[in-house]
Residue, then its C-alpha position, 0 to 999 in steps of 0.5 A: x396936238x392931242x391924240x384923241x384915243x389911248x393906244x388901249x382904244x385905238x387898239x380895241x377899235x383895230x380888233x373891232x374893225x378886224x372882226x367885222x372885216x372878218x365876218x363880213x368876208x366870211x359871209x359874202x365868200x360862204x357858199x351856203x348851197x352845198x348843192x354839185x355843178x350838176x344839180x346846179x346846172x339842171x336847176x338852171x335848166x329846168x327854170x330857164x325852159x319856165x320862161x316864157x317868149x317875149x316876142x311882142x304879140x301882134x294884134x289881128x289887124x281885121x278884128x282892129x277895123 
């Protein structure tokens, strides 16, 4: 049986995949917000007080009839 690539190939397509493996983790694992836990947190807190309820509303029943 014939193998498909040279050991040249098989190498170049290893680094290949290396790099990209590489980058990949690179980007997943950045942390592009160099922002502290505080500032972080009140960021949290700010937007969390924006919320709105999501108690169902309640229709007037006298106006309804």
């Amino acid at each position: 049986m014939e193998v498909p690539f040279s050991n040249l190939e098989l190498a170049f397509i290893l680094i290949a995949f290396m790099v990209f493996s590489l980058f990949s983790l690179a980007s997943v694992l950045s942390n592009r917000n160099k922002e502290s836990p505080k500032e972080e947190y009140a960021k949290l807190k700010r937007t969390s007080k924006r919320k709105r309820s999501t108690d169902p509303k309640v229709a007037n029943v006298k106006e309804a009839v």
